[in-house]
C-alpha positions as CSV (number, residue, x, y, z in Angstrom):
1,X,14.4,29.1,1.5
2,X,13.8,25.5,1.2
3,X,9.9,24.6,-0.6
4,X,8.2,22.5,2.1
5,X,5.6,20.0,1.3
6,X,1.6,20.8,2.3
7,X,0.4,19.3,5.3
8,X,-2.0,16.7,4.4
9,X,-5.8,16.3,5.3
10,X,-4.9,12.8,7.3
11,X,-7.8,11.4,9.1
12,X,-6.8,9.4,12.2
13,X,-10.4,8.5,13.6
14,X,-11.2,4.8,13.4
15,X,-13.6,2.9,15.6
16,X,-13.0,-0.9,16.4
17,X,-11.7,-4.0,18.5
18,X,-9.1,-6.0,17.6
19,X,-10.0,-9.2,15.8
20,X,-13.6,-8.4,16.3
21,X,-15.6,-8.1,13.1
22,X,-17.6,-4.5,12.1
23,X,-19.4,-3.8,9.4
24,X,-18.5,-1.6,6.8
25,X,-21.3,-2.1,4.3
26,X,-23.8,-4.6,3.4
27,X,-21.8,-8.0,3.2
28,X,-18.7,-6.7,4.1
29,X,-17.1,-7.1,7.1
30,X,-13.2,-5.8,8.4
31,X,-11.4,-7.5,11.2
32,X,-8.2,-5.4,12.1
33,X,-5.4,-7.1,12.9
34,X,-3.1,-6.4,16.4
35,X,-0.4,-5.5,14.6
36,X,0.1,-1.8,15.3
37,X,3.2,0.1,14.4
38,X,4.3,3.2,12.2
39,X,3.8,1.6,9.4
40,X,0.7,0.0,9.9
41,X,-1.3,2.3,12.2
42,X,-3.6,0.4,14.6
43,X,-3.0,-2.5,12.3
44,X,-4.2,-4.5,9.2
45,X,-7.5,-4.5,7.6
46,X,-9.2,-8.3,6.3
47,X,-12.3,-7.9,4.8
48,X,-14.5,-10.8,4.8
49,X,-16.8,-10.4,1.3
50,X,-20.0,-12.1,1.6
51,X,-23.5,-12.9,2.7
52,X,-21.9,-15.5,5.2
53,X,-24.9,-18.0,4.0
54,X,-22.9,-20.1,1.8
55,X,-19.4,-18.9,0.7
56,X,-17.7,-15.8,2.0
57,X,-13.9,-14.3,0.9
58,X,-11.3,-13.3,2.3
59,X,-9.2,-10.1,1.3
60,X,-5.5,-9.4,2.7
61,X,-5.7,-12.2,5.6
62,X,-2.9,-9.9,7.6
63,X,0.1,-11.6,9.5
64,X,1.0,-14.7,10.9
65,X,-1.4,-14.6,14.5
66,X,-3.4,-16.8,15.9
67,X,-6.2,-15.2,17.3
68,X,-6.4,-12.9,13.5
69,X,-6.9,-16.7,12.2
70,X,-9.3,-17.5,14.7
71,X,-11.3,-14.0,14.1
72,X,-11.5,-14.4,10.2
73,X,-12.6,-18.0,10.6
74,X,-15.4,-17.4,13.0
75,X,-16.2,-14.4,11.6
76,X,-17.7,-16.5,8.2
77,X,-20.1,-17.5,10.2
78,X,-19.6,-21.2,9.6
79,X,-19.4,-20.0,5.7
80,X,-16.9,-21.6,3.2
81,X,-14.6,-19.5,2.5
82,X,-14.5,-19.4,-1.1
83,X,-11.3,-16.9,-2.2
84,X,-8.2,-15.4,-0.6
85,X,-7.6,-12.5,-2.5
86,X,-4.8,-10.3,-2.1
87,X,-3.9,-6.5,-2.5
88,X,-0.7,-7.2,-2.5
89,X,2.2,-9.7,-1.3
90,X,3.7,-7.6,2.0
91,X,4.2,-9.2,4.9
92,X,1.5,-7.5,6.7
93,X,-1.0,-8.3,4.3
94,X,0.0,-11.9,3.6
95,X,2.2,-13.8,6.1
96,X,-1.2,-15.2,6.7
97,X,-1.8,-16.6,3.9
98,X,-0.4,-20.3,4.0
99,X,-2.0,-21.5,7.0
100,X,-5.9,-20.0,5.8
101,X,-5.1,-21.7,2.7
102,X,-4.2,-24.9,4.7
103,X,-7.3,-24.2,6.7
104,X,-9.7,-23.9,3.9
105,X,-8.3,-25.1,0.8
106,X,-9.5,-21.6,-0.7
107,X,-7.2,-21.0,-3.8
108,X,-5.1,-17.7,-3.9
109,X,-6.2,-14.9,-6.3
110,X,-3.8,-11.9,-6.7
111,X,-1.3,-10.1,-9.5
112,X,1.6,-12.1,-8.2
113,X,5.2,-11.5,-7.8
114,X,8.7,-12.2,-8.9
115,X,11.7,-12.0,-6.7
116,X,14.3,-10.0,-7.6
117,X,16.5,-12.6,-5.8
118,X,14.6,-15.4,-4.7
119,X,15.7,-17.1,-1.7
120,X,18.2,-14.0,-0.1
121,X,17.4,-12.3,2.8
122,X,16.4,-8.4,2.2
123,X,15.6,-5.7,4.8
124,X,12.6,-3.9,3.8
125,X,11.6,-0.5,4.4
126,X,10.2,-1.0,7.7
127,X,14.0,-2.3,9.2
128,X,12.4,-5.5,8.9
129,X,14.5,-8.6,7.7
130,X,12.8,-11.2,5.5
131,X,13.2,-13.8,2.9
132,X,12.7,-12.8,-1.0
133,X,10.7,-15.4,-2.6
134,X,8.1,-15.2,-5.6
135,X,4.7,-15.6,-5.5
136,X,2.3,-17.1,-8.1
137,X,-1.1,-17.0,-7.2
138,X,-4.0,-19.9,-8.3
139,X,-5.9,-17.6,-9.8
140,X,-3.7,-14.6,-11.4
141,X,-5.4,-11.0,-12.0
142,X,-4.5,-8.6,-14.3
143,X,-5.3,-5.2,-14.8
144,X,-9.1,-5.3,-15.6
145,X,-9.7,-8.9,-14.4
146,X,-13.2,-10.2,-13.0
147,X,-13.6,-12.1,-9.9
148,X,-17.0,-13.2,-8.5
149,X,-18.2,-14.8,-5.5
150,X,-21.6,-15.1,-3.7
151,X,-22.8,-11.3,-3.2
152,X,-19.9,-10.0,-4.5
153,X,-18.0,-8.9,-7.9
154,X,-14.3,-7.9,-8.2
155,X,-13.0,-5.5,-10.9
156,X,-9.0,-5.5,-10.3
157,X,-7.0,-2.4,-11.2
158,X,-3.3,-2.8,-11.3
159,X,-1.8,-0.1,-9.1
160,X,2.0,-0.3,-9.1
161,X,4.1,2.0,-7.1
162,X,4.2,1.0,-3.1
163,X,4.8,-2.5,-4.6
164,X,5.0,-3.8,-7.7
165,X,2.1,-6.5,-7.7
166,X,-0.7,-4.0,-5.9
167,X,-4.2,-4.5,-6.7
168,X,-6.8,-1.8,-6.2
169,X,-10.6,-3.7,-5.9
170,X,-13.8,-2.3,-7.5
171,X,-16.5,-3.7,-6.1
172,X,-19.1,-3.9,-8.7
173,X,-22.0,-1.7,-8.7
174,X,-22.0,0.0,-5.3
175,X,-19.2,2.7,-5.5
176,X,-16.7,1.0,-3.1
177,X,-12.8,0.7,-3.8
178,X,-10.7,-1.1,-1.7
179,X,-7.3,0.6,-1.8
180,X,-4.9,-1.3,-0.2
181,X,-1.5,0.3,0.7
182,X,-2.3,2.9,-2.5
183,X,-4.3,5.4,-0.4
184,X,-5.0,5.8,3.1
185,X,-6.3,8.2,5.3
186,X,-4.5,8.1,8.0
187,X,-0.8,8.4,6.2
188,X,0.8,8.6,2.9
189,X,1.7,5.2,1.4
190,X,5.7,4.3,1.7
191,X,7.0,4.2,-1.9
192,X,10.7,2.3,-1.6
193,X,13.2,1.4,-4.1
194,X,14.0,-1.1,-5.7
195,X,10.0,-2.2,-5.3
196,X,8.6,0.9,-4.5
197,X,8.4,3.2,-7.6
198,X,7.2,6.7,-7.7
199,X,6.3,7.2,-10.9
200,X,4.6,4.4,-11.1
201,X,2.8,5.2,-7.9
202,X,1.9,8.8,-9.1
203,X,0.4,7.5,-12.1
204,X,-1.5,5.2,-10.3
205,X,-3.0,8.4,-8.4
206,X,-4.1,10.1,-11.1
207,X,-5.6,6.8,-12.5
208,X,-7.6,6.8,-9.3
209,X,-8.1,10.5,-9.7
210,X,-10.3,9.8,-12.8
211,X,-12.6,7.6,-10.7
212,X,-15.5,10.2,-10.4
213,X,-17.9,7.2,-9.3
214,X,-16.0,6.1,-6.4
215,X,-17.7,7.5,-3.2
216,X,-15.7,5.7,-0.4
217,X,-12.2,3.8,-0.2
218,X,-11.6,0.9,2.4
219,X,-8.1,1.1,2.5
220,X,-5.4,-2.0,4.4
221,X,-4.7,0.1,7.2
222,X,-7.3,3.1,8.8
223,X,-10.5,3.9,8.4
224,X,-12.4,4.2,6.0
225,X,-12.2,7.3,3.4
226,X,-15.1,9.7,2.2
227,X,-14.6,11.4,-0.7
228,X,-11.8,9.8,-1.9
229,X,-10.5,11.9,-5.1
230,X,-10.3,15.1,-2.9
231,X,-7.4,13.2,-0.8
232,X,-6.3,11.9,-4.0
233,X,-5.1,15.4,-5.6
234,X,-3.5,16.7,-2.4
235,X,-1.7,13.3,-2.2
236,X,-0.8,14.3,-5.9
237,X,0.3,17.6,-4.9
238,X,1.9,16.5,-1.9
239,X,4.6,14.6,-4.1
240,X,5.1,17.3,-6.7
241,X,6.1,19.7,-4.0
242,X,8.0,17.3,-1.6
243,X,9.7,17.3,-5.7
244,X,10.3,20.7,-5.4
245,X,11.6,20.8,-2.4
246,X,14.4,18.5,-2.9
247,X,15.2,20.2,-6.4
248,X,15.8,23.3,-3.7
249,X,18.0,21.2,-1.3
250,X,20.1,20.2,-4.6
251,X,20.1,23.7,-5.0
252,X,21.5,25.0,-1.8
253,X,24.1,22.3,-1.2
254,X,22.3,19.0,0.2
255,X,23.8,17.4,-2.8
256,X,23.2,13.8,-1.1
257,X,20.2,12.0,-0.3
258,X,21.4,11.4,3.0
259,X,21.7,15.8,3.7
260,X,18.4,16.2,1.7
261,X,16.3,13.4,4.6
262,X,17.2,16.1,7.3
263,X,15.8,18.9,5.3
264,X,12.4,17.5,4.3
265,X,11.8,15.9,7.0
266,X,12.0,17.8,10.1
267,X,11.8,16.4,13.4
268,X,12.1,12.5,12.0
269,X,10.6,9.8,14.2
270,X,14.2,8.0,14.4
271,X,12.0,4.4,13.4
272,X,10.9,6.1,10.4
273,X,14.5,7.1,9.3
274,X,15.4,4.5,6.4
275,X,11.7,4.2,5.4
276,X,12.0,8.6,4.7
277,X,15.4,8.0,3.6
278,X,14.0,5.3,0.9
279,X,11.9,7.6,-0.1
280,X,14.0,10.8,-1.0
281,X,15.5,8.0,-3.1
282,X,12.1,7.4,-5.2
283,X,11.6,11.0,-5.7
284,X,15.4,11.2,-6.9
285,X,15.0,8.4,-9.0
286,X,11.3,10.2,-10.6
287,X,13.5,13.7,-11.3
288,X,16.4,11.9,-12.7
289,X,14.2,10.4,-15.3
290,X,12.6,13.0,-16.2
291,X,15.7,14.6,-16.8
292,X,15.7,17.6,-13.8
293,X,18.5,16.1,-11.7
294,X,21.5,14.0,-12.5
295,X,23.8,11.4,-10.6
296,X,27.1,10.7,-11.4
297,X,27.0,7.0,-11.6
298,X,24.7,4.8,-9.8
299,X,22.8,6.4,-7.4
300,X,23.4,5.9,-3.6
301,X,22.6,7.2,-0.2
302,X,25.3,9.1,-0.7
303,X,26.2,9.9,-4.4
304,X,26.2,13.5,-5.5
305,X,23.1,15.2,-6.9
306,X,23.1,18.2,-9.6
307,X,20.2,19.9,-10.9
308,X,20.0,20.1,-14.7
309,X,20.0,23.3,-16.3
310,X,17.2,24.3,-18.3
């Protein structure tokens, strides 16, 4: 019989109003985008950082809407808004970004990106068709890197994996991580090749794992999470035995990626299909490398699968 992956501890509770302001903790506030969908829940999380007196920033401005614009600008209170800082450079979380910027001459502060083919249309994970382009940010963070505004401090932690520029945020001295895409409550975080990456993604995990002083995560989409790590590890040990279970489809015949989707996921929401299909690919690209599984030739969709004997 075919290993099956533990059902996960998802929390799906999450009180708000769309493009109304709540807040979470002392001078932060999130605005949730209307941008619901199966890959973004009820929709994306800004976070306005800030006392609102003088200079406030903004974190992961969301998509392209008018009234999200509206809500983050009114919701600095008349403030200058000081920094537009992102997680990472999905659509979701930054198609925003150039008319805030326009707005408020804030400069951009992020990992940055390089296209893999600048200027070609891609489909991403979510079926969604867009235009690859790089990103360089005005203020570039690197693992480690400080970034300061008025009531707030910024310790960046590169966490590669759902994307290959993501950014966790400390924020300094009050036990608060926002987590971007990394970990939410609500959902495991899509991993896709070719930017999606699990194992850089599970070492990020176990990098966040280590975090014993991190109390609560604000993550980009979902509520808030309590107790972070304990999500953290069955997160962890939700990918080592959705592992196991494809070594076991490779075992009994689903030699393909295509047969293996089917198997581990049962009863597939048909929008989700590429997205679970992309990420039987990551996990097949984790075992090949570490030498439990072999491809003849590049992989594919369709390319046969063997398990390597011990």
């Amino acid at each position: 019989m075919t290993t099956t992956a533990p059902e996960l501890p998802f929390r799906s509770e999450m009180v708000f109003e769309y493009d109304q302001p709540s807040e979470m903790a002392p001078g932060i506030l999130r605005i949730v985008a209307n941008n619901p969908s199966p890959f973004t829940y009820k929709g994306t999380n800004t976070y306005i950082l800030g006392s609102g007196q003088g200079t406030v920033a903004v974190l992961d401005p969301g998509p392209n809407d008018d009234a999200h614009l509206a809500a983050i600008l009114a919701a600095g209170g008349g403030a200058r808004v000081s920094h537009i800082i992102l997680t990472h450079t999905h659509h979701d979380h930054f198609d925003l970004v150039p008319r805030l910027q326009s707005v408020t001459g804030a400069p951009t502060a992020g990992f940055g990106r390089k296209a893999r083919a600048s200027g070609q249309r891609r489909t991403d994970a979510h079926g969604g068709e867009y235009v690859d382009q790089d990103f360089v940010p005005d203020m570039v963070l690197a693992d480690g890197a400080e970034l300061s505004g008025e009531g707030w401090r910024l310790r960046a932690l590169h966490t590669p994996g759902h994307a290959p520029d993501h950014l966790c945020f400390e924020v300094a001295g009050t036990g608060i991580l926002f987590s971007g895409d990394h970990v939410m409550a609500w959902n495991t975080s899509v991993v896709a090749p070719p930017e999606g990456n699990m194992r850089a993604y599970m070492r990020g995990l176990e990098r966040l794992q280590e975090r014993a002083a991190d109390r609560v995560y604000f993550p980009g989409h979902g509520g808030r999470l309590e107790q972070p790590q304990r999500l953290v590890r069955a997160y962890l040990m939700h990918r080592k035995m959705r592992e196991a279970a494809i070594l076991d489809c490779i075992r009994n015949g689903q030699t393909t990626i295509t047969r293996i989707v089917p198997v581990v996921y049962r009863g597939l929401d048909a929008r989700l299909a590429r997205a679970a299909s992309l990420s039987v690919q990551a996990h097949v690209e984790h075992l090949i490398e570490r030498g439990f599984v072999s491809c003849q030739g590049a992989l594919s969709q369709d390319r046969e699968l063997s398990v390597v004997s011990a």
